[in-house]
C-alpha positions, 0 to 999 in steps of 0.5 A: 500500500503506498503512503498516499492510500495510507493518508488517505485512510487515516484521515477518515479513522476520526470520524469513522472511530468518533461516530460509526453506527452501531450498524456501522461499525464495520464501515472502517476507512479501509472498507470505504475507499475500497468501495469507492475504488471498486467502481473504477474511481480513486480518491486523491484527497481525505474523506470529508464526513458531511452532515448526516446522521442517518447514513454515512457521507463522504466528500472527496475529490478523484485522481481526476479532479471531480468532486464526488459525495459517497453516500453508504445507506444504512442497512436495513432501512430501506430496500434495494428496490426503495432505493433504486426507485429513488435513484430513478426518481431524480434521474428522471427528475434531472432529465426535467432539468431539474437541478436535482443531485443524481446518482453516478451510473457505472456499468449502468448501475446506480446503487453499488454493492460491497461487503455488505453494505449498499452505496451510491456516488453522487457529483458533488455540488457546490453552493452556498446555504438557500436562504429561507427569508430571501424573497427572490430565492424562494420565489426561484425554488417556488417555481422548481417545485411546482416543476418537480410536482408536476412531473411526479404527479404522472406516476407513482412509486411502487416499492417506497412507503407513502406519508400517512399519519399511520407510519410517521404517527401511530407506529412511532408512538407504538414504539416509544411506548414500548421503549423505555426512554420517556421516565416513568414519571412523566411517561403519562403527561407525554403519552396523553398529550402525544395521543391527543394530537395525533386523534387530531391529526387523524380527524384532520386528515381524514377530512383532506381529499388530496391526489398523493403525488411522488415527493421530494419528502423531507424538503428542509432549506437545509436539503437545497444549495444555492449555486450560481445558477439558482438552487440544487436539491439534495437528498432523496432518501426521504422520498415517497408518496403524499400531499403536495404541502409536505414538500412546500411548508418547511419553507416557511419561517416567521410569525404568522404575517411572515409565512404569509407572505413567504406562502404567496411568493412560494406558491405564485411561482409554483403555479406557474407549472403546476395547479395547488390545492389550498385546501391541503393548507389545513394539513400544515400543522398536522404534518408539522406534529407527524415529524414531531413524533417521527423525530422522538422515535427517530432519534431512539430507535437509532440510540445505540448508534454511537454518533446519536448520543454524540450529537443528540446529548440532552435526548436522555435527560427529563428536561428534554422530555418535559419539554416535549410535553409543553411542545406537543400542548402547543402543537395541539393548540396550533391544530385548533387555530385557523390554518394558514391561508392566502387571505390574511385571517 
């Protein structure tokens, strides 16, 4: 082995040692840089970890000056076949001319086996962070959007699960039930309140008639870059079918007159390529308590991963989980206020 690949190994033992998942831990700098170099392509600089808790990613830069992000899927979550459908999503996303980060074909496959575990190489892409409260931003990914929408609104997925209140509610309530994270003394309190607003969210969406369409599913500000062409989307992983607002809310920022105006700039740009029930306005605050519960579960069902108590350090404290209480009475309060609506209320 020469030096180079020596270095190059070194520089990603930090992180592999500081905050491999427990499912993770056979993932050793050695085993990822022979992946990489498995499909023909050899990493001249160290590994960069990039932000991601859920699956392992890495930035690195090949022998031929590309850039390229690799990202190692965590086993179990989802199928070979739920992967590949969202590799060919933003495949065909991308031939829309959407700027949508897509996965590098080689030998005509985009999703990549090695001991065990699954990956895929993506062309890095630079920019800097959107900004949420930049009108003239919004309006530009409004209008991507709309355009992302229209093409995903032609077919669906097959094998990737759909957004429900029965999957990112009541089955991650089950299992916080069945854990014992929330202390004994305030596990009532929580679990009163936490089965209140989703007996809410449940009347409110069954009150909602909306076509599911294939989404982008986890559309944060922090999944779009800012590139001197305008914004590009990241991150895939959460996609799945569902209400056209679950790709649109989390734009939204402020008080109340604040994500009004953010809510008419995003969607007079997003009508210009595809039609927006208001209707689905109603559903903002459900899903906005559907990710509540999700996150609580997300975050203990991964908690044998040594990188979440790392960077999730107060999840185990009883502050924490009083917290969460007043948050959930909150968001119960909000359930029951006026939706948000392009007629200021």
């Amino acid at each position: 082995m020469n030096q180079e690949k020596l270095d190059l190994r070194k520089s990603a033992a930090d992180d592999t040692h500081s905050g491999a998942a427990f499912a993770f831990q056979a993932l050793t700098p050695d085993l990822i840089l022979d992946a990489i170099e498995s499909l023909g392509v050899y990493p001249e600089t160290g590994l960069l970890a990039l932000n991601s808790y859920e699956n392992r990613v890495y930035q690195f830069r090949s022998d031929e000056g590309q850039r390229y992000v690799v990202k190692f899927y965590r086993p179990d979550r989802w199928s070979d076949a739920q992967i590949q459908e969202e590799h060919d999503f933003a495949l065909a996303l991308a031939e829309q001319e959407i700027p949508m980060a897509v996965p590098t074909a080689v030998q005509g496959h985009t999703l990549h086996h090695f001991q065990g575990f699954r990956f895929a190489l993506f062309p890095s892409i630079g920019g800097r962070a959107f900004e949420v409260d930049n009108l003239e931003q919004l309006e530009f990914v409004g209008r991507f959007i709309g355009r992302m929408h229209q093409y995903g609104a032609q077919s669906v997925f097959q094998a990737r699960e759909p957004l429900n209140p029965q999957i990112l509610g009541d089955e991650p309530l089950a299992w916080l039930k069945q854990s014992e994270l929330v202390p004994t003394s305030l596990r009532v309190a929580f679990f009163t309140v936490v089965e209140q607003v989703l007996a809410k969210v449940n009347t409110l969406w069954a009150q909602q008639r909306f076509k599911p369409i294939r989404l982008h599913g986890d559309l944060h500000p922090g999944n779009i870059l800012w590139t001197p062409d305008g914004p590009g989307f990241v991150d895939l992983d959460d996609a799945r079918m569902g209400p056209a607002i679950q790709d649109l809310w989390m734009m939204l920022t402020g008080d109340r007159a604040q994500q009004q105006l953010q809510l008419e700039v995003l969607l007079e740009a997003y009508e210009e390529f595809c039609e927006f029930d208001t209707r689905q306005l109603a559903l903002i605050e459900p899903l906005r308590a559907l990710r509540m519960v999700h996150y609580n579960a997300w975050i203990g069902r991964r908690w044998q991963d040594p990188a979440f108590p790392m960077h999730f350090p107060w999840f185990g404290d009883e502050k924490y989980w009083e917290q969460q209480i007043l948050a959930f009475k909150e968001q119960l309060a909000a359930l029951d206020e006026p939706p948000l609506s392009l007629i200021p209320y």
